[in-house]
N, C-alpha and C positions, 0 to 999 in steps of 0.2 A: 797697212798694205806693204808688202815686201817682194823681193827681186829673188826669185828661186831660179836655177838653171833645170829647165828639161830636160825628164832622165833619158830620152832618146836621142833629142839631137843637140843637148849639152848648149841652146838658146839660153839666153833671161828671159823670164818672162815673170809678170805679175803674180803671183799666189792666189789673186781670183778671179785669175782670167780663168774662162768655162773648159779654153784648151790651149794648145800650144800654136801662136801665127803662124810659126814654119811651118812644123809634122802634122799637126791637127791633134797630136796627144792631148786628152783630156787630160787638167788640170786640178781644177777647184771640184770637191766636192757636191755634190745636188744636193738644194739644202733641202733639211724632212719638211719643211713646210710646202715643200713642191711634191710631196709624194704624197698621196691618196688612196686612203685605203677605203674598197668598202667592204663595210661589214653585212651587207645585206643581202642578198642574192638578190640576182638583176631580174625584175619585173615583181618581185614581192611588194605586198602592201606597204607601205610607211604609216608608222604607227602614228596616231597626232596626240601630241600632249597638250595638258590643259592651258589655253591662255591666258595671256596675260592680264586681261580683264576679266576674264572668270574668276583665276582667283582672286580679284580685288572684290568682287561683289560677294566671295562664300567670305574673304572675312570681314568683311564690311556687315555682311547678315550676322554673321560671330558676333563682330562687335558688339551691336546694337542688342540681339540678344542678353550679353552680359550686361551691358547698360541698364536694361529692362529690370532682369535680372536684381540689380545692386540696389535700384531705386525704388522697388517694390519691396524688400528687405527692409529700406532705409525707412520708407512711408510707414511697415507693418510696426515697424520697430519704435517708431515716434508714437502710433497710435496708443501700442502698448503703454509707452512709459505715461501717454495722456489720461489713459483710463485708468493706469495703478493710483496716480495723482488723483482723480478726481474721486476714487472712492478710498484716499486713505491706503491708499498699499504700498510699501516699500519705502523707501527714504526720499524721503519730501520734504519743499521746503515749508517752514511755519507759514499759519496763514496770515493773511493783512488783516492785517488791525482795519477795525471800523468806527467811524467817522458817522455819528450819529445825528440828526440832526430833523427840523421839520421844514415841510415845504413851505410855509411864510418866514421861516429864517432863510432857507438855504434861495430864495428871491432876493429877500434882502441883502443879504452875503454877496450875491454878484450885482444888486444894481449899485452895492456902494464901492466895490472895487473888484471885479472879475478877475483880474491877474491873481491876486491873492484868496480867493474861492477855491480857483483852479490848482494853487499850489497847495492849499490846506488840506485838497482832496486828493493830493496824487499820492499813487501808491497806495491808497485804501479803498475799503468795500465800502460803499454811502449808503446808510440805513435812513430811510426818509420816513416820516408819519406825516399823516396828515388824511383829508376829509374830502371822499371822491367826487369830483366835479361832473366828471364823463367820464364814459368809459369806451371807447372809440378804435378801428384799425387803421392802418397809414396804407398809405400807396402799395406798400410791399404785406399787406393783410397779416401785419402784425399786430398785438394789441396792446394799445393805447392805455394807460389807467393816465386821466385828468387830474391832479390833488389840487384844491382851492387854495390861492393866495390871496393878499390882499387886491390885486390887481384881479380879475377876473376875464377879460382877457387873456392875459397871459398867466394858464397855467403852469405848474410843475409838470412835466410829459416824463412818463414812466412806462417805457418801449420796454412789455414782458420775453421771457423768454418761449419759445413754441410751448414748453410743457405746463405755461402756466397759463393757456389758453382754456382748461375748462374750469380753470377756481375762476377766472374774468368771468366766467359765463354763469357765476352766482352770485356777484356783486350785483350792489344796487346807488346810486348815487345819496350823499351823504353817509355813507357809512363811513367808518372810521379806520386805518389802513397802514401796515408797516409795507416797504418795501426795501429792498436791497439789491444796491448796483454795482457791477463790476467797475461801471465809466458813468463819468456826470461831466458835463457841461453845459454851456449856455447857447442857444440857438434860435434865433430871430428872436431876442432881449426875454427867453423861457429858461427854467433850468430845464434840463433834458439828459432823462437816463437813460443809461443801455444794458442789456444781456441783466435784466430786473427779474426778483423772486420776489413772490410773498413770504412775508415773516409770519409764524404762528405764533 
């Protein structure tokens, strides 16, 4: 702020004073933020633009869209590389070694040390033989092949997989019987396979 003389009546006055105290000569400039323009003509419609939560909900919809989108790719794309794999297609890795064994050893093997059962088994396919007890489904009507141990109570439980539900349904107890498991362990003092095929 500075001390300018009024070009009429030759006063000081401030440089933003609005006008001159003595003459009333206007001084300072109107600033443009006081000047108003409209662009509209007076009583026409005002247009409405989209707001501010509309557009959060169109790309909120976007988003979730592309999400959809990306995760349906991901899912087709996983299946694919599942099925190339399971029928031998493309670059795969070697398969597991298997770990052969019968159901009165593979009892014995966990009742005399289960940590190392479990360790001898991991990472391979369990190919079990042995002479069917029962042939039985579990709570979830999956089937059951029983292989006789020495214990007969506790048999070797051999949970098939859905597609090997109608070779069960020509079994006959005592027959004699390969199977092979992706997983083996021990459950309630039994060995207990899972995701099981018949061997031919």
């Amino acid at each position: 702020m500075a001390l300018i003389q009024c070009p009429d009546c030759a006063s000081q006055v401030s440089d933003v004073a609005p006008s001159c105290p003595k003459c009333g000569r206007p001084i300072a400039p109107v600033p443009p933020a006081a000047v108003h323009v409209t662009t509209t003509a007076p009583g026409a419609p005002k247009k409405k633009g989209v707001s501010g939560l509309t557009t959060l909900v169109i790309f909120g919809l976007l988003g979730w869209f592309i999400y959809g989108m990306a995760t349906s790719s991901s899912s087709s794309s996983s299946s694919s590389i599942s099925t190339a794999s399971d029928h031998g297609d493309g670059n795969t890795s070697a398969p597991k070694p298997i770990y052969a064994t019968t159901a009165n050893r593979l009892a014995a093997e966990y009742e005399r040390n289960e940590v190392a059962a479990d360790d001898a088994m991991k990472g391979k396919v369990v190919r079990v033989s042995g002479t069917i007890q029962a042939i039985d489904k579990d709570f979830m009507d999956n089937v059951v092949v029983n292989l006789a141990t020495s214990n007969e109570f506790m048999p070797a439980r051999m949970q098939m997989v859905d597609a090997e539900k109608s070779a069960a349904a020509h079994l006959s107890k005592g027959q004699t019987i390969d199977v092979e498991c992706d997983q083996m362990s021990r459950v309630v003092g039994s060995p207990s396979g899972r995701n099981c095929r018949f061997v031919n």
